[in-house]
PyMOL Python script that loads the backbone (N, CA, C, O; Angstrom):
from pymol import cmd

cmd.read_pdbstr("""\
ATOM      1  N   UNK A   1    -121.453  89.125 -64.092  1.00  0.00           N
ATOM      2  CA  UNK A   1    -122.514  88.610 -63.248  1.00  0.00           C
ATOM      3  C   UNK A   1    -123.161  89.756 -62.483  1.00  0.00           C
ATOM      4  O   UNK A   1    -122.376  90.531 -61.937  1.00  0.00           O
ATOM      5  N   UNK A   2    -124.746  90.042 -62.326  1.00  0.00           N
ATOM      6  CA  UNK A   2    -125.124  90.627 -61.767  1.00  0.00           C
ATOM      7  C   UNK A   2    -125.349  90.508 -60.277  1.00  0.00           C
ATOM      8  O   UNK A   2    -125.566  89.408 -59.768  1.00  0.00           O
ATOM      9  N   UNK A   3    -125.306  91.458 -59.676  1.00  0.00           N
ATOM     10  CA  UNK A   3    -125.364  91.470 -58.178  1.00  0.00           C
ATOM     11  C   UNK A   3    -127.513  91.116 -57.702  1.00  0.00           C
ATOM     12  O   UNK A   3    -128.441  91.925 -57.721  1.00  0.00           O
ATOM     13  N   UNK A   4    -127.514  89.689 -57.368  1.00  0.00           N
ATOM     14  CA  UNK A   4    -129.494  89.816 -56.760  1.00  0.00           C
ATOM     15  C   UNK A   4    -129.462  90.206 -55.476  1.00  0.00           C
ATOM     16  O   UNK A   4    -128.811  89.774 -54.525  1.00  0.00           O
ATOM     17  N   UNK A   5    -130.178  91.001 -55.558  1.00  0.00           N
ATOM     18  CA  UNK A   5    -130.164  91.501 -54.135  1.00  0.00           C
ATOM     19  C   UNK A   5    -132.129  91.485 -53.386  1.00  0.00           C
ATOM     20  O   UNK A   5    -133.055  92.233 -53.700  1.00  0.00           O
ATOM     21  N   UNK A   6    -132.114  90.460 -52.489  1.00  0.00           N
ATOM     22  CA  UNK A   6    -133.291  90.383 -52.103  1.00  0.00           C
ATOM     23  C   UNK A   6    -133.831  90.818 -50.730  1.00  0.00           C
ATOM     24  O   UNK A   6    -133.132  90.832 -49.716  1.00  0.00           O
ATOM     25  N   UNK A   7    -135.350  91.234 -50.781  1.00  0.00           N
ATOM     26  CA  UNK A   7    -135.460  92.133 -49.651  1.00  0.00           C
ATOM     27  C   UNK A   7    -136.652  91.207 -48.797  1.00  0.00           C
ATOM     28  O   UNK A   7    -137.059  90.226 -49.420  1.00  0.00           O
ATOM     29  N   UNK A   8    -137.156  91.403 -47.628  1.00  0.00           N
ATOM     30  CA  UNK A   8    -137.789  90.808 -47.098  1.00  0.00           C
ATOM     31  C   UNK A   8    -138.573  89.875 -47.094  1.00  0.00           C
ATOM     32  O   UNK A   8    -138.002  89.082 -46.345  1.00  0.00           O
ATOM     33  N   UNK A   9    -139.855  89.223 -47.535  1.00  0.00           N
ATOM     34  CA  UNK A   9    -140.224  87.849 -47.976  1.00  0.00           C
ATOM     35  C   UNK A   9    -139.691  87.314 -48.874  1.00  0.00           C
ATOM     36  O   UNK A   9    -139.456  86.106 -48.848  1.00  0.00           O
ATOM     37  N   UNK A  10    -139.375  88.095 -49.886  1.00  0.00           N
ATOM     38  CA  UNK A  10    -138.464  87.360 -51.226  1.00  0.00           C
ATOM     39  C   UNK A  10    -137.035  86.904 -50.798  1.00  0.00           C
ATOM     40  O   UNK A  10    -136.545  85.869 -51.251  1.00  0.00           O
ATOM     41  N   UNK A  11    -136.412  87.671 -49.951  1.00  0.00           N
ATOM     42  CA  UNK A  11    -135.003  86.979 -48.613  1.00  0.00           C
ATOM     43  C   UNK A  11    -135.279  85.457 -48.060  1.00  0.00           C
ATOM     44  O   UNK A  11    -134.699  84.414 -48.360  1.00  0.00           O
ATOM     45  N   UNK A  12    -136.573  85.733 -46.976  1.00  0.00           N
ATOM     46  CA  UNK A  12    -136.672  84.702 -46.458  1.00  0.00           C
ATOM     47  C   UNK A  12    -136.949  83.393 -47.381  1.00  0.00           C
ATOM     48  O   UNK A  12    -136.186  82.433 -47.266  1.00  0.00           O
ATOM     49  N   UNK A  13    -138.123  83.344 -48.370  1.00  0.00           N
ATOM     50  CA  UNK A  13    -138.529  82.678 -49.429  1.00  0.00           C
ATOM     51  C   UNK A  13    -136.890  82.041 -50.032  1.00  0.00           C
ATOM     52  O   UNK A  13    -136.713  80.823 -50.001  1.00  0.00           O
ATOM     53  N   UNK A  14    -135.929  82.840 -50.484  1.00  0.00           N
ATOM     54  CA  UNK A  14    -134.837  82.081 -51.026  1.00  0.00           C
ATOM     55  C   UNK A  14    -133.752  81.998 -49.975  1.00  0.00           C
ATOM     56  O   UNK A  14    -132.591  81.795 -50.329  1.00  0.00           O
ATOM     57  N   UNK A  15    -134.065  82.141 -48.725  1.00  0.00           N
ATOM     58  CA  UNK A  15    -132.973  81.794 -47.636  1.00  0.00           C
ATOM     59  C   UNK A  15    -131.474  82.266 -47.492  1.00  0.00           C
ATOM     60  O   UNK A  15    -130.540  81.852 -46.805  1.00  0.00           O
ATOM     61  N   UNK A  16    -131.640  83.583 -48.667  1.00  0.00           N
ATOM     62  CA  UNK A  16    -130.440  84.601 -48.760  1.00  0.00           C
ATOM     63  C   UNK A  16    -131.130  85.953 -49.049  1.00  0.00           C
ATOM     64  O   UNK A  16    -132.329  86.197 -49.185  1.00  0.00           O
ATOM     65  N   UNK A  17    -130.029  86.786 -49.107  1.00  0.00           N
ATOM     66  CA  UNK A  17    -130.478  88.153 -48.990  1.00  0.00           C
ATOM     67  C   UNK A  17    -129.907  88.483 -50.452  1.00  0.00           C
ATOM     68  O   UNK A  17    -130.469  89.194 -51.285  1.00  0.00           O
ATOM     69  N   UNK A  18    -128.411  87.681 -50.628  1.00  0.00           N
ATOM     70  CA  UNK A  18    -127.162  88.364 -51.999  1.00  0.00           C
ATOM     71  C   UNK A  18    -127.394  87.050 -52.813  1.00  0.00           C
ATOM     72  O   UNK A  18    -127.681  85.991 -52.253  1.00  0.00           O
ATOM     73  N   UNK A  19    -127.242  87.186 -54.268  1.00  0.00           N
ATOM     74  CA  UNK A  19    -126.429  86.221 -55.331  1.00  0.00           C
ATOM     75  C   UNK A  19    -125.974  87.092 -56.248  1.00  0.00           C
ATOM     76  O   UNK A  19    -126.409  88.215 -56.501  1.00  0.00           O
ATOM     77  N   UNK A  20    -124.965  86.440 -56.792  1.00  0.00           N
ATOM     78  CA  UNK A  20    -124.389  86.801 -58.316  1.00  0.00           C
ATOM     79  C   UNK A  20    -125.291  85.719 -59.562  1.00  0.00           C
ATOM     80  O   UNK A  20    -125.387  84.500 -59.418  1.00  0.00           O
ATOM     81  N   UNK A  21    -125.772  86.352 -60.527  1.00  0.00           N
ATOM     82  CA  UNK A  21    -126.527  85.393 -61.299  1.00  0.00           C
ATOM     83  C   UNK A  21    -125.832  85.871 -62.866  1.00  0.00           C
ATOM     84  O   UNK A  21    -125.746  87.099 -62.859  1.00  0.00           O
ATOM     85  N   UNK A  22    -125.440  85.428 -63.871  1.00  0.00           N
ATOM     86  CA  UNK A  22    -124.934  85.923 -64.680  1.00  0.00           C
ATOM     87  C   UNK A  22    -125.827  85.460 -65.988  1.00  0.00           C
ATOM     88  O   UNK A  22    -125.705  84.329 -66.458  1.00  0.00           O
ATOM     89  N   UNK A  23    -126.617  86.309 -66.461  1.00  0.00           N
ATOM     90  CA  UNK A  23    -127.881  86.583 -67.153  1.00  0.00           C
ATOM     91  C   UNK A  23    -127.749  87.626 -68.176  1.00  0.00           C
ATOM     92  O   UNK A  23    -127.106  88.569 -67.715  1.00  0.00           O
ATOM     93  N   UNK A  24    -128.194  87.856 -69.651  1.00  0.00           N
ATOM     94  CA  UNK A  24    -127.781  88.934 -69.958  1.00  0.00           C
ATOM     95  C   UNK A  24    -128.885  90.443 -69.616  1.00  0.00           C
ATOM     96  O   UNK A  24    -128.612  91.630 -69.794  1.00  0.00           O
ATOM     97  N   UNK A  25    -130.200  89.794 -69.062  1.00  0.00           N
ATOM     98  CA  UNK A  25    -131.109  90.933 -68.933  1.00  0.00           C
ATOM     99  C   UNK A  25    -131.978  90.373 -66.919  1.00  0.00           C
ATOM    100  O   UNK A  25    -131.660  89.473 -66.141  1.00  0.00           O
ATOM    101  N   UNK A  26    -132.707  91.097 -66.868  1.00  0.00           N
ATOM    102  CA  UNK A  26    -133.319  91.268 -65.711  1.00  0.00           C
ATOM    103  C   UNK A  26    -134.106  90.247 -65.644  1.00  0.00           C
ATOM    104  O   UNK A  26    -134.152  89.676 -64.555  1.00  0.00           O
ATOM    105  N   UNK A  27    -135.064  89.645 -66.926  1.00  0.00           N
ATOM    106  CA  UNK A  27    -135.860  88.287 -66.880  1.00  0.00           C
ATOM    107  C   UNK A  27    -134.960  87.019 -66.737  1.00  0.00           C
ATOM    108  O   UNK A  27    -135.260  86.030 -66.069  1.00  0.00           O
ATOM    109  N   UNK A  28    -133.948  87.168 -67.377  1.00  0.00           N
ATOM    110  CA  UNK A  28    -132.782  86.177 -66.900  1.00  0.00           C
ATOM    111  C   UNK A  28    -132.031  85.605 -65.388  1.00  0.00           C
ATOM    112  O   UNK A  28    -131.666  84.530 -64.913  1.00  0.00           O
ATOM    113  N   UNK A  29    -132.063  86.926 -65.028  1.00  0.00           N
ATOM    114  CA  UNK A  29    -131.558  86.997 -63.563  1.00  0.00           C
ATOM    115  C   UNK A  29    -132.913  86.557 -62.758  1.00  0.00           C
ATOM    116  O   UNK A  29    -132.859  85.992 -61.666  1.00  0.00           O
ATOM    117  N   UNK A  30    -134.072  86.866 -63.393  1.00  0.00           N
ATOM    118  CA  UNK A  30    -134.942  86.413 -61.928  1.00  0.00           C
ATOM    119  C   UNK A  30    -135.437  85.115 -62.925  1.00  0.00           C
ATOM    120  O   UNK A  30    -136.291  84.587 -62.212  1.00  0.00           O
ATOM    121  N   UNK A  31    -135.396  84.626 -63.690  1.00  0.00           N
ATOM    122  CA  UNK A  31    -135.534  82.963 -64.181  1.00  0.00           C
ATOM    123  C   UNK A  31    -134.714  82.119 -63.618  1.00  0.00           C
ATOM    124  O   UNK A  31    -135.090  80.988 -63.310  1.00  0.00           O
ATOM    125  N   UNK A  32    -132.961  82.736 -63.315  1.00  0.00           N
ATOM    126  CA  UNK A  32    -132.497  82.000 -62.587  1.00  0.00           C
ATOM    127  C   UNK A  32    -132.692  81.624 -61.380  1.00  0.00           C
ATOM    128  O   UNK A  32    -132.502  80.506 -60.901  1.00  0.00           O
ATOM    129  N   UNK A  33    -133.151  82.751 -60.781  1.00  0.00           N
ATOM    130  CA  UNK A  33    -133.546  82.662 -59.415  1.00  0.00           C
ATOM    131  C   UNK A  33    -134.640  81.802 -58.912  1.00  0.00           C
ATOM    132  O   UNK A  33    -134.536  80.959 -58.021  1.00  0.00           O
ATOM    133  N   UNK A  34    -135.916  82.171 -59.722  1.00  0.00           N
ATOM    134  CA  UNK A  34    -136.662  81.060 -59.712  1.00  0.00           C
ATOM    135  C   UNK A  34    -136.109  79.885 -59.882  1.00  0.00           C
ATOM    136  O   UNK A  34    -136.458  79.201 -58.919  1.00  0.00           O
ATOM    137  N   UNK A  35    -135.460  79.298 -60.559  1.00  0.00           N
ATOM    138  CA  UNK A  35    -134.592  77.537 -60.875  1.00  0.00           C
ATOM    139  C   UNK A  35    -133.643  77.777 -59.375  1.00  0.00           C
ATOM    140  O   UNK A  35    -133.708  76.811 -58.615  1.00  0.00           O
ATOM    141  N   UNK A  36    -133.024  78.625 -59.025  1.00  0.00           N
ATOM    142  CA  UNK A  36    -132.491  78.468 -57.626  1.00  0.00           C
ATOM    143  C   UNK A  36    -133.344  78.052 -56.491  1.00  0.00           C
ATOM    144  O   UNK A  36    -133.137  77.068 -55.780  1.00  0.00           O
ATOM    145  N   UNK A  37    -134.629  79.155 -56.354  1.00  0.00           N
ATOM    146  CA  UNK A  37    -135.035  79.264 -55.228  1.00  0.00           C
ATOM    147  C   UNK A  37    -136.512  78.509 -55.118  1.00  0.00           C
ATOM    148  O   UNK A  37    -137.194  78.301 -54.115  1.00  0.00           O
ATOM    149  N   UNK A  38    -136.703  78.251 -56.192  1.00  0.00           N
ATOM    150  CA  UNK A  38    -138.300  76.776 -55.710  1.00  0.00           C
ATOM    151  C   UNK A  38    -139.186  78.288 -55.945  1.00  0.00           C
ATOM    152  O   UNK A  38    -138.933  79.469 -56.182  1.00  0.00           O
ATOM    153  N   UNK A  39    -140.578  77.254 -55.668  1.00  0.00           N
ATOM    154  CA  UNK A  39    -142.173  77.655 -55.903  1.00  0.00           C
ATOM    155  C   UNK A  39    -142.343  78.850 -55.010  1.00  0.00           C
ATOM    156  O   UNK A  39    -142.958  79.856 -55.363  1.00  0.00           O
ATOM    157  N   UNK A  40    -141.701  78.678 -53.694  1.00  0.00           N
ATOM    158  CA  UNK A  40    -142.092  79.582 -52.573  1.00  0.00           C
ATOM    159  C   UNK A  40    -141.277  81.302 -52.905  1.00  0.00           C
ATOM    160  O   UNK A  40    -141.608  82.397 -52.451  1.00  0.00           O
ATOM    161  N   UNK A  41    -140.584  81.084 -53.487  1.00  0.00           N
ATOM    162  CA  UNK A  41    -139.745  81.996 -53.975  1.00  0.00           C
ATOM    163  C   UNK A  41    -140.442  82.806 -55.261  1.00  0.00           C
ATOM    164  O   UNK A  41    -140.330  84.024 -55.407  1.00  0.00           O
ATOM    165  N   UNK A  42    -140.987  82.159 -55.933  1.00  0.00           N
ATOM    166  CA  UNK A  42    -141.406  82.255 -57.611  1.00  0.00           C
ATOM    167  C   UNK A  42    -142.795  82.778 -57.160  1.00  0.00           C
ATOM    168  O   UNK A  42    -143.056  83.907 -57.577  1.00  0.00           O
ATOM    169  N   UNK A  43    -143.877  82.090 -56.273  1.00  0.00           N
ATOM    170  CA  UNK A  43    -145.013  82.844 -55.848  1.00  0.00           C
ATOM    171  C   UNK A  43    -144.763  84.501 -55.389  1.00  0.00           C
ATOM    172  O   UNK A  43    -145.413  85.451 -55.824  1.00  0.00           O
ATOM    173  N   UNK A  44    -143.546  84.571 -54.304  1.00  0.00           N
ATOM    174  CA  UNK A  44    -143.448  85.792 -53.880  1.00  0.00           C
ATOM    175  C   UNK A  44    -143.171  86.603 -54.725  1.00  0.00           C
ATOM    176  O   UNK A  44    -143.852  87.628 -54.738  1.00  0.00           O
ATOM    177  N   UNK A  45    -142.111  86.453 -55.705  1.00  0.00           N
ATOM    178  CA  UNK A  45    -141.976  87.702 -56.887  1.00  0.00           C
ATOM    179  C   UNK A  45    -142.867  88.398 -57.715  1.00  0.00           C
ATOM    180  O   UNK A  45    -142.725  89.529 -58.178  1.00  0.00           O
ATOM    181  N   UNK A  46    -144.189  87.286 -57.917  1.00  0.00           N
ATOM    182  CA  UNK A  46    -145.392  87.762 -58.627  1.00  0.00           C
ATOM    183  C   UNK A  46    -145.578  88.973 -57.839  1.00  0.00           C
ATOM    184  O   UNK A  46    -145.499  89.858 -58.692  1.00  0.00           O
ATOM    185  N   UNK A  47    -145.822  89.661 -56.460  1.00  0.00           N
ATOM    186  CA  UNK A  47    -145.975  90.650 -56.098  1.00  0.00           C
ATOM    187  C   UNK A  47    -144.620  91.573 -56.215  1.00  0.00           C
ATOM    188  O   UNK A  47    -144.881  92.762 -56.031  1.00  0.00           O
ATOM    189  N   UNK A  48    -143.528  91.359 -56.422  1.00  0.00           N
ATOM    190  CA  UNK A  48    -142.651  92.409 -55.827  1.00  0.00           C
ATOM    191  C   UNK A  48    -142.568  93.583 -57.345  1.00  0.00           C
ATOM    192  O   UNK A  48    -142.912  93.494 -58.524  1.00  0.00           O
ATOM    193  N   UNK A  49    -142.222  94.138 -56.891  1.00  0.00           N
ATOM    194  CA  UNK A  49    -141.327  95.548 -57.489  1.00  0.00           C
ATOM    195  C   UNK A  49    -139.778  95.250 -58.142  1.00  0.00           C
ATOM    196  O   UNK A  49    -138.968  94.864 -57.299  1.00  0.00           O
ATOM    197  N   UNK A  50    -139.280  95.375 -59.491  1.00  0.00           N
ATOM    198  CA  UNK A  50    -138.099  95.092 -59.303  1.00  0.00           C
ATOM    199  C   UNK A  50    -137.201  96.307 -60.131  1.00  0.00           C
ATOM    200  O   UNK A  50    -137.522  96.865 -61.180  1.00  0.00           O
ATOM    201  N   UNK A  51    -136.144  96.493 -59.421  1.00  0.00           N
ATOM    202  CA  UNK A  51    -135.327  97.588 -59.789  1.00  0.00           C
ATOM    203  C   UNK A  51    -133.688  97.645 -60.068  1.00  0.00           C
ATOM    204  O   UNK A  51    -132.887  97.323 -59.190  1.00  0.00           O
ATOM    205  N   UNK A  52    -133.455  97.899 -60.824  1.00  0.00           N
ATOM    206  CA  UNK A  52    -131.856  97.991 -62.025  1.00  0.00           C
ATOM    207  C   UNK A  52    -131.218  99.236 -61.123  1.00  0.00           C
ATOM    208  O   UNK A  52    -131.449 100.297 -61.703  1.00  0.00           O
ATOM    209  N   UNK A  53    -130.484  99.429 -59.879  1.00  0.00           N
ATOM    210  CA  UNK A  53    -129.529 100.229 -59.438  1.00  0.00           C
ATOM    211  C   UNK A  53    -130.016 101.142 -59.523  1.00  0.00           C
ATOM    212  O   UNK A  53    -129.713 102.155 -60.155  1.00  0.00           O
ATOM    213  N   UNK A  54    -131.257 100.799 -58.581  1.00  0.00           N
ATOM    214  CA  UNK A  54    -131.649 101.799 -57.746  1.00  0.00           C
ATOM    215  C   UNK A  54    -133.152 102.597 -58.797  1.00  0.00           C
ATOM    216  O   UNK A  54    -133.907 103.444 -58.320  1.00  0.00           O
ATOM    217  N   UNK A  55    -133.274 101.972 -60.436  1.00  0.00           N
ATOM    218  CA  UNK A  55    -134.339 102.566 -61.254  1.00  0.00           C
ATOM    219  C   UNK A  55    -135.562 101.439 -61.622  1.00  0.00           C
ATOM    220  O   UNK A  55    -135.197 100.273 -61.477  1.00  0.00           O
ATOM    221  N   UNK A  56    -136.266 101.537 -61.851  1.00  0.00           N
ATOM    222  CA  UNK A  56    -137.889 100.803 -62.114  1.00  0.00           C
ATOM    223  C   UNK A  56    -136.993  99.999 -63.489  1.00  0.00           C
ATOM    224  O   UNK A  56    -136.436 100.515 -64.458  1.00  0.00           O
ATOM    225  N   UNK A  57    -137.162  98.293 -63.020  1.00  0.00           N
ATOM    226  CA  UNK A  57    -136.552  98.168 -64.610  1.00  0.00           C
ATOM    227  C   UNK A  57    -138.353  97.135 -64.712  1.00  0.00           C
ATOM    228  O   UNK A  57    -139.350  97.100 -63.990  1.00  0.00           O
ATOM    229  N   UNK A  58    -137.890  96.367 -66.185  1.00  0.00           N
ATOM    230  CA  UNK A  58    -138.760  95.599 -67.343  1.00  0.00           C
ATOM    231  C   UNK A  58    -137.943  94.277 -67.393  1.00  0.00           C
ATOM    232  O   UNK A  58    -136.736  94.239 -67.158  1.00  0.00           O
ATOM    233  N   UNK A  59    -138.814  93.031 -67.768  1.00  0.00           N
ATOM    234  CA  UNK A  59    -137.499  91.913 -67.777  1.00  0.00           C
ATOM    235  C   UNK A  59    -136.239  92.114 -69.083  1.00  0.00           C
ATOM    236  O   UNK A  59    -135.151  91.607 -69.354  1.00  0.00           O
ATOM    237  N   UNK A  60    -137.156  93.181 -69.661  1.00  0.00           N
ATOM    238  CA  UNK A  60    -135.953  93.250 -70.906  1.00  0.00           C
ATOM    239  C   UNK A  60    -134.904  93.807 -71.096  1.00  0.00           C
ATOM    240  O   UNK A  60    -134.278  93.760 -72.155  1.00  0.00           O
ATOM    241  N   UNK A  61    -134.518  94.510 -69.928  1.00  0.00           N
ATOM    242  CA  UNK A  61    -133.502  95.596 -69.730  1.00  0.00           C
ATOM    243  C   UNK A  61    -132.308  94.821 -69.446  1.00  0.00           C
ATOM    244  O   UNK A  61    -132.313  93.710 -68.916  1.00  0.00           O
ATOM    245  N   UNK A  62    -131.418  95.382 -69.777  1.00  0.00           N
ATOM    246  CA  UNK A  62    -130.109  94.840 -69.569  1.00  0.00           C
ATOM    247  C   UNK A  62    -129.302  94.998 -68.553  1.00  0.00           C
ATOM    248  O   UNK A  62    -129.332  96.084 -67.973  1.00  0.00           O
ATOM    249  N   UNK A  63    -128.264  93.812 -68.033  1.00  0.00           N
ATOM    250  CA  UNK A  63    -127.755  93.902 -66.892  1.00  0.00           C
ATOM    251  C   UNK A  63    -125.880  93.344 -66.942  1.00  0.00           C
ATOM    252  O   UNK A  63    -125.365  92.473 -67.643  1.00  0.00           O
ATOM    253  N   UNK A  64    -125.497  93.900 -66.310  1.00  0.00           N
ATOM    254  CA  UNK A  64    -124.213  93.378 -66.379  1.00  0.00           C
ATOM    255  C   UNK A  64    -123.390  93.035 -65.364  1.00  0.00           C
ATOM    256  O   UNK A  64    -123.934  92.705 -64.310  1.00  0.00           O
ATOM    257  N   UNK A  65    -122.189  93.032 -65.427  1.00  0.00           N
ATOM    258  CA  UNK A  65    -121.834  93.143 -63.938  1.00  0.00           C
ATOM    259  C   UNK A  65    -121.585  93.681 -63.141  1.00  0.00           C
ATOM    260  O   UNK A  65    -121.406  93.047 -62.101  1.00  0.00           O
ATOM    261  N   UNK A  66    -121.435  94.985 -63.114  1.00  0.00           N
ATOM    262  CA  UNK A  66    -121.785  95.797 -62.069  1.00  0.00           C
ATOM    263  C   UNK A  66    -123.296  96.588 -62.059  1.00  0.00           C
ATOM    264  O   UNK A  66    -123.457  97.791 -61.850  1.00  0.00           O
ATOM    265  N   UNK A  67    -124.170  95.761 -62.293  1.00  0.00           N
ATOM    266  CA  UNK A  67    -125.241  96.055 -61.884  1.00  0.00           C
ATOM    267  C   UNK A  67    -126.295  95.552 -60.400  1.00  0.00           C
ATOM    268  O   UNK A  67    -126.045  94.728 -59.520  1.00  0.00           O
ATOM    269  N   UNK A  68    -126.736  95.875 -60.474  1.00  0.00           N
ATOM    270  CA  UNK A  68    -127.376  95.375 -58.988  1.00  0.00           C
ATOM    271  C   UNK A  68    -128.892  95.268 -59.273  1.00  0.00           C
ATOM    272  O   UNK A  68    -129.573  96.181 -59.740  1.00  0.00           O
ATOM    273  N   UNK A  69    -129.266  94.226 -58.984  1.00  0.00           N
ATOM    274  CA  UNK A  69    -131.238  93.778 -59.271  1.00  0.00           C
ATOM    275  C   UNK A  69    -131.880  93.762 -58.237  1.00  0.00           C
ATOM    276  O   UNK A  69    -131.792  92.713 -57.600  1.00  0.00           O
ATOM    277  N   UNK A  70    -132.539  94.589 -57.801  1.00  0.00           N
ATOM    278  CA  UNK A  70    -133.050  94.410 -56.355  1.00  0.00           C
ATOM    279  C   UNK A  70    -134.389  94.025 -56.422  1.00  0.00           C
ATOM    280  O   UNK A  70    -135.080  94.758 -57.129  1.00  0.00           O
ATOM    281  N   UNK A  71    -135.152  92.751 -55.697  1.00  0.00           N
ATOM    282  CA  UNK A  71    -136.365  92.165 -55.416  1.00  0.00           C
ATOM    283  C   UNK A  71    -136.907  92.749 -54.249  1.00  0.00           C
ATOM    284  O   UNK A  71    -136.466  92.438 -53.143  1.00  0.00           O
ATOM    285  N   UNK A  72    -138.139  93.852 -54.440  1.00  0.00           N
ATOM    286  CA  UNK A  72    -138.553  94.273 -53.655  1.00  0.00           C
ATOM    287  C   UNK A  72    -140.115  94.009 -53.584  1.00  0.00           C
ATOM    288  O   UNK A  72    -140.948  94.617 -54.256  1.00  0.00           O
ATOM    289  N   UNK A  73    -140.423  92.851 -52.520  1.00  0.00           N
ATOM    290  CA  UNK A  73    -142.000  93.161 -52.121  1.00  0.00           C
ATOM    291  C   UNK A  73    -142.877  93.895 -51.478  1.00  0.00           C
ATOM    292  O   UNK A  73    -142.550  94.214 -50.335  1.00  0.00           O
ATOM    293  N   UNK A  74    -143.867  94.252 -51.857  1.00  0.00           N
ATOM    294  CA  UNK A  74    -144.614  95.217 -50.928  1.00  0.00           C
ATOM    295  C   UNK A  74    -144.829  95.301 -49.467  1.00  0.00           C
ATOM    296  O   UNK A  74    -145.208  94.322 -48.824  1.00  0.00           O
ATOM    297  N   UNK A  75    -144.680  96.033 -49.127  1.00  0.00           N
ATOM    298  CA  UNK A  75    -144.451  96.133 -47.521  1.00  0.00           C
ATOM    299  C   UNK A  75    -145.832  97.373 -46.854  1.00  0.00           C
ATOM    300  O   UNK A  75    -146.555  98.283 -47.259  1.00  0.00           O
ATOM    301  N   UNK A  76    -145.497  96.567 -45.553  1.00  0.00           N
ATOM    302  CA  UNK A  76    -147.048  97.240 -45.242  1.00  0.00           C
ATOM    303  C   UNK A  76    -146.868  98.050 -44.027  1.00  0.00           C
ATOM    304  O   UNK A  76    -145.727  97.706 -43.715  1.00  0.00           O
ATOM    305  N   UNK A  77    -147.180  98.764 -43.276  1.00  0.00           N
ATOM    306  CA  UNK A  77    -146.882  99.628 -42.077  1.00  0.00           C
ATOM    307  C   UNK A  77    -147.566  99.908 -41.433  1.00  0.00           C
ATOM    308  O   UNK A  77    -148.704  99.818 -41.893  1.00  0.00           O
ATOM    309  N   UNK A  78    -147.484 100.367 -40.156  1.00  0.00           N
ATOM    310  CA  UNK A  78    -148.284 100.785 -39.287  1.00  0.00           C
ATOM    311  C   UNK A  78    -148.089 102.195 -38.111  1.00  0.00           C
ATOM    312  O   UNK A  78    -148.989 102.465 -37.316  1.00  0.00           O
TER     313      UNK A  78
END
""", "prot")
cmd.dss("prot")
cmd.show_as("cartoon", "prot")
cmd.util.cbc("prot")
cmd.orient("prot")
């Protein structure tokens, strides 16, 4: 099972920060998530960034269990 690890609107949107999702690739893990986390969740990912331990992944890349998927949306500063 892979480690989801979610970061600021995509956190709040699924009302956690951690899951374990056990998927064999990266489109898997965030399909589940979407079926976990509803519309509000599934809108926010269309913007985010997503990354395979710490590297730029594709939904096709592979994941296992000690991997880590991190949902990162764009963030803005001042």
């Amino acid at each position: 099972m892979a480690t989801l690890r979610l970061f600021a609107s995509a956190r709040e949107a699924a009302g956690t920060g951690r899951d374990t999702i056990d998927a064999p690739t990266v489109g898997g893990v965030l399909d589940e998530a979407r079926s976990r986390y509803g519309t509000a969740f599934a809108g926010v990912l269309t913007t985010c960034r997503i990354w395979v331990n710490g590297e730029p992944a594709t939904p096709d890349d592979p994941v296992g269990p000690d991997d880590e998927v991190a949902v990162l949306p764009p963030v803005s500063g001042g």
